[in-house]
C-alpha positions in Angstrom: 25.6 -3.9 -5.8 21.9 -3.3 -4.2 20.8 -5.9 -1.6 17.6 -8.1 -2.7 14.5 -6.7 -1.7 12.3 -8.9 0.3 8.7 -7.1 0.1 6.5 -4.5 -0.1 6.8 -1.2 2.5 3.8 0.5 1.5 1.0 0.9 -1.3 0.0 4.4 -2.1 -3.4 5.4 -3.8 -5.5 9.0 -4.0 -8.7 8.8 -2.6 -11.8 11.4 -2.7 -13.4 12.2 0.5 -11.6 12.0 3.1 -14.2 10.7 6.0 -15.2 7.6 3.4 -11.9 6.4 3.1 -10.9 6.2 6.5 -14.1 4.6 7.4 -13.9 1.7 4.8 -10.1 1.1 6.1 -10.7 1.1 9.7 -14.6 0.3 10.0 -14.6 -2.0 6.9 -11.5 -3.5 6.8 -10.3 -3.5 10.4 -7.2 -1.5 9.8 -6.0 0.7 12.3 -5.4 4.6 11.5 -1.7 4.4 12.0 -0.6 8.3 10.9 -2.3 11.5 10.2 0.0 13.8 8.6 0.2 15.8 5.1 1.7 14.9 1.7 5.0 16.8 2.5 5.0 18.1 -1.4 1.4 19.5 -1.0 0.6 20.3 2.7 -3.3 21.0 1.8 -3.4 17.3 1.2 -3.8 14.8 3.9 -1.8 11.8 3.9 -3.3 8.9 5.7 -1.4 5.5 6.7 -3.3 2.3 7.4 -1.9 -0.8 8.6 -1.5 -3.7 11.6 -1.7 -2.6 15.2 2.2 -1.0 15.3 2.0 0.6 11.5 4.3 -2.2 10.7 6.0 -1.6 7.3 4.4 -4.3 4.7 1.0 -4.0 6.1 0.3 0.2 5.1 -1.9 1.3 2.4 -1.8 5.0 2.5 -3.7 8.0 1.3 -3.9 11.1 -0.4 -7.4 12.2 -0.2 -8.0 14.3 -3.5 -11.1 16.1 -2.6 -11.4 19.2 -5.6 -13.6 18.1 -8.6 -12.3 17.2 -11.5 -9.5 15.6 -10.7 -11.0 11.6 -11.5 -8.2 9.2 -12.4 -8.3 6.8 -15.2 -6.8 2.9 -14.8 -4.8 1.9 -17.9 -1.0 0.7 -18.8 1.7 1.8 -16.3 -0.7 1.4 -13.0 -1.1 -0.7 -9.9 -4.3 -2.8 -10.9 -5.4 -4.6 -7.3 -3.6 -4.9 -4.1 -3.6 -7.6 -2.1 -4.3 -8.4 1.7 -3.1 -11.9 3.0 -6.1 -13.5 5.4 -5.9 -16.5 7.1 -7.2 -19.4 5.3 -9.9 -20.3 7.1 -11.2 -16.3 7.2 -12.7 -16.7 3.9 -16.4 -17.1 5.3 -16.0 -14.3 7.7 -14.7 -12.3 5.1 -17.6 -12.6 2.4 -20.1 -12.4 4.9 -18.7 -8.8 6.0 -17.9 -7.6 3.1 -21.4 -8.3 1.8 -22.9 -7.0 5.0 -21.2 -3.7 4.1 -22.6 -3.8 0.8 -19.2 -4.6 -1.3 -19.4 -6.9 -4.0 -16.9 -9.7 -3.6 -16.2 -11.8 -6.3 -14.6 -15.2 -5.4 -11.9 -16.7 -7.5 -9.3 -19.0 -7.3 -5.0 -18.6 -8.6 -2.3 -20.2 -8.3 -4.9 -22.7 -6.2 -5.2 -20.4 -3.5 -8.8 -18.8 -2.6 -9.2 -15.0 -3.5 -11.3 -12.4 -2.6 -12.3 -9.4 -4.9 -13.1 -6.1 -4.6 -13.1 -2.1 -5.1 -12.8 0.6 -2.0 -15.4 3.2 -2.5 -13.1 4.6 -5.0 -12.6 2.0 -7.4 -9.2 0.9 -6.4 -8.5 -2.8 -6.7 -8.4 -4.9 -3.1 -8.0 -7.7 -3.0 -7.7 -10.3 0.2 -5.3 -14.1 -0.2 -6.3 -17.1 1.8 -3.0 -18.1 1.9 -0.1 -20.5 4.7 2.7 -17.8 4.3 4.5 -16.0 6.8 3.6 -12.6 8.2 5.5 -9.9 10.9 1.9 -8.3 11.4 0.5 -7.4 14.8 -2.7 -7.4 15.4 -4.8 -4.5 16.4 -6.8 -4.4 19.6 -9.4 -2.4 19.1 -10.1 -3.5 16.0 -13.8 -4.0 14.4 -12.3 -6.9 13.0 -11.7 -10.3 15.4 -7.5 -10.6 15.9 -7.7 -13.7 14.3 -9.3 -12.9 11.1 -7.6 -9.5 10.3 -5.5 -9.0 7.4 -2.2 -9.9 8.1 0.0 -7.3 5.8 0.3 -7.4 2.1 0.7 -10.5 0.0 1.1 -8.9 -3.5 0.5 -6.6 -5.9 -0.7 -6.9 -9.5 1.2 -4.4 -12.2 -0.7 -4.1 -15.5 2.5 -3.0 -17.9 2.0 -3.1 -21.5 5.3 -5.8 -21.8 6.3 -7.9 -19.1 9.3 -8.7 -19.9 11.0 -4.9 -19.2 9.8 -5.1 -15.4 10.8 -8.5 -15.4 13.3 -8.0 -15.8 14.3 -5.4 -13.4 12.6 -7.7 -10.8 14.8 -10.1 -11.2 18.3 -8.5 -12.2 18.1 -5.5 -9.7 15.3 -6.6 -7.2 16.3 -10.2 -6.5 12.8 -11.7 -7.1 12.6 -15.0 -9.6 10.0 -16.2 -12.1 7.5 -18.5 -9.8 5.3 -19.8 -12.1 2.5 -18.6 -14.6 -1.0 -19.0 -14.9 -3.1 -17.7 -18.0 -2.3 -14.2 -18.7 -0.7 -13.8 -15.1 3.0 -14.0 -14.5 3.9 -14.4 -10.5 7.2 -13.0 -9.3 8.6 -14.0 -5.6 11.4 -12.1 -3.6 13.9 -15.0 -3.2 14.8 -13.5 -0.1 11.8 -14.0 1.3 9.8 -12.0 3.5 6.4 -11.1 3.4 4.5 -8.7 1.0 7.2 -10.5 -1.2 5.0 -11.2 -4.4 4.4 -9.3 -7.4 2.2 -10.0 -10.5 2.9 -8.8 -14.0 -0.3 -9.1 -16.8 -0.3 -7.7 -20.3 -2.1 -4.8 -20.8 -3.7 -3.4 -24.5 -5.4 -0.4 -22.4 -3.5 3.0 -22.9 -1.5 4.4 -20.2 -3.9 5.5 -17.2 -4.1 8.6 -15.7 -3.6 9.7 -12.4 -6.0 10.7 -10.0 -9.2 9.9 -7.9 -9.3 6.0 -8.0 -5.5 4.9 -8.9 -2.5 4.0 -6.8 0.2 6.0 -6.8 3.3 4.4 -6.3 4.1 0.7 -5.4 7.1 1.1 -2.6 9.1 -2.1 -1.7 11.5 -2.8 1.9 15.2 -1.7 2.2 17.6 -1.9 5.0 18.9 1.6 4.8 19.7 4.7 3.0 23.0 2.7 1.9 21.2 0.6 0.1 18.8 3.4 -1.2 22.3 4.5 -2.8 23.3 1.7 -3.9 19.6 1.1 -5.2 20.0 4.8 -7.0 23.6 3.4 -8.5 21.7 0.9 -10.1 18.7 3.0 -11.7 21.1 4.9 -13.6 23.2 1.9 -14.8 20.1 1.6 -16.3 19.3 4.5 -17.9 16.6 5.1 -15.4 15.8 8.3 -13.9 15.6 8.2 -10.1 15.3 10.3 -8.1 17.4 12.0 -4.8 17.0 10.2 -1.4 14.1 11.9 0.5 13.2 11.9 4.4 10.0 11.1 4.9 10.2 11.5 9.1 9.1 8.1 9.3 11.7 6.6 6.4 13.6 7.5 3.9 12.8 6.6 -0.1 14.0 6.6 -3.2 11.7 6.8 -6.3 12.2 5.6 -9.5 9.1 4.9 -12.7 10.4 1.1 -14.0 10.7 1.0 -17.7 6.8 0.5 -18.1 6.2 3.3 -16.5 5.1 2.4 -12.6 6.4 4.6 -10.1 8.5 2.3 -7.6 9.4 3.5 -4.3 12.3 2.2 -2.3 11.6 2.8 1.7 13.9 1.9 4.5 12.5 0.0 7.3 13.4 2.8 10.4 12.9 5.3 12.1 9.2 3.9 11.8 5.5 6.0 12.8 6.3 5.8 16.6 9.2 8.5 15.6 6.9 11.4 16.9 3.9 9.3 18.6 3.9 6.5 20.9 2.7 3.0 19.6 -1.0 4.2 22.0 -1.0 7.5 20.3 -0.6 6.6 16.8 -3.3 8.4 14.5 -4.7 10.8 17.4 -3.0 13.8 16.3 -2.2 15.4 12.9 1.7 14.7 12.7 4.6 17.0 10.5 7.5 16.8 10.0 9.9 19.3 12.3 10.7 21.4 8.8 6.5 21.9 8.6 5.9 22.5 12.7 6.5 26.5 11.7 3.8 26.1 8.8 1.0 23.8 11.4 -1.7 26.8 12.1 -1.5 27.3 7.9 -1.7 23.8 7.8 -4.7 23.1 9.6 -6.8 25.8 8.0 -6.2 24.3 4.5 -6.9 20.7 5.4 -10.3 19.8 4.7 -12.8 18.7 7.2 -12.0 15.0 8.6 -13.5 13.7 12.1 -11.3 10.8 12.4 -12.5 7.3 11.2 -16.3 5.8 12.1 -16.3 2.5 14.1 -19.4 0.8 14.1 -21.4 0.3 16.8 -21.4 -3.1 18.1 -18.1 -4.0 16.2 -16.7 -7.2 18.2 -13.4 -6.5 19.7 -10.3 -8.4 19.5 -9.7 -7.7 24.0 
């Protein structure tokens, strides 16, 4: 039988230009640029990672920067609809005021009686930030834009838009180990009970069609395992099901297993190790465009494909965290 899963690993979305969405991670948001490397199944594509100041896994949201025309994504049924960013409870202020001195719109809400925080990257996909009292293993970034004691502070949830909740439901709950927390209008909260953060997921009923991928949309939702045991015991599981998973993968920096739930969103299982500081040093992360050792013949190819990218902008003036 599969362990329970106690969070998120990673959130992965497709982005358009390249320079723009690293600069509204790290100059925006206060990220740091944890990796630069290549989706390994289409090495003309950038991948970008984004996360706490050691790439800690439950704090990255990462990037495929889709920069041909016509390749615009549509949100419907079957897609991640907002990800969310815990912040400390008393960051609220200093996040509306950035956000607005950016030029984001923010609305302000409130769920589950906890203050939130919404908004849309430059691309239209769903952020949103959680003043929340919940536990977090993120480290803070030094040389941050953002002050160290208002960054975000890993994930807190995501919201699923599924045409049925009761199908993911129930694979949260029979193979995942999360339970039923509570439900507030159309929203229905599910918690890891083994705890963790990142450890939240909201289902709501959709009547939109099923969305389309591209531009704009999140590609997978990928949650924290052990090991690749438990990615096999994990795959066991799937086809019980009648699911259709997929082999284990490497990923250099953790191995995954994917799987689309019965509604349709792709779920990745990641393990925790060997981690971004595999083939850079926890200074070095982000300063060099990193493969894989089966792509290291394929790098001078590589690098003529990829499309221009200067690194992420800083602004001027940004207060550090030293």
């Amino acid at each position: 039988m599969a362990p329970d899963i106690p969070g998120l690993h990673h959130v992965t979305a497709i982005a358009g230009d390249p320079q723009r969405n690293a600069d509204f991670y790290v100059g925006t948001l206060g990220l740091r640029f944890v990796k630069k490397t290549v989706n390994h199944d289409d090495t003309g594509t950038y991948h970008f990672y984004f996360g706490d100041g050691e790439g800690t896994p439950g704090t990255n949201i990462t990037f495929f920067p889709w920069t041909s025309e016509g390749r615009e994504g549509r949100f419907g049924a079957g897609q991640t609809r907002d990800t969310a960013y815990l912040i400390p409870e008393d960051s609220v202020g200093y996040w509306t005021e950035r956000l607005d001195a950016d030029g984001v719109a923010v609305e302000r809400t409130e769920r589950f009686d906890e203050t939130v925080l919404q908004f849309e990257d430059p691309d239209g996909i769903g952020i949103e930030l959680i003043a929340a009292d919940a536990e977090t293993d993120a480290v803070p970034w030094t040389d941050s834009p953002v002050p160290a004691e208002h960054q975000l502070r890993g994930f807190y949830s995501v919201t699923l838009a599924v045409p049925s909740v009761e199908p993911t439901a129930e694979l949260l709950t029979e193979m995942f180990g999360y339970e039923h927390e509570a439900t507030e209008g159309d929203r229905h909260r599910y918690r890891s009970a083994a705890g963790g953060f990142g450890s939240v997921v909201d289902l709501v009923e959709t009547d939109d069609e099923y969305g389309q991928m591209g531009v704009g949309t999140v590609h997978h939702v990928a949650f924290r395992a052990d090991d690749v045991e438990a990615l096999e015991a994990f795959r066991d599981e799937y086809l019980e099901r009648g699911l259709r998973p997929s082999e284990v993968i490497d990923r250099a920096y953790f191995h995954a297993l994917y799987a689309r739930e019965p509604n349709g969103v792709l779920f990745e299982i990641s393990t925790m190790e060997p981690g971004f500081t595999a083939d850079e040093s926890v200074d070095e992360l982000g300063t060099s465009l990193a493969l894989p050792e089966w792509l290291e013949d394929e790098r001078k190819t590589i690098e003529r494909q990829l499309p221009d990218f200067d690194g992420p902008t800083i602004p001027d003036g940004s207060e550090s965290t030293e």
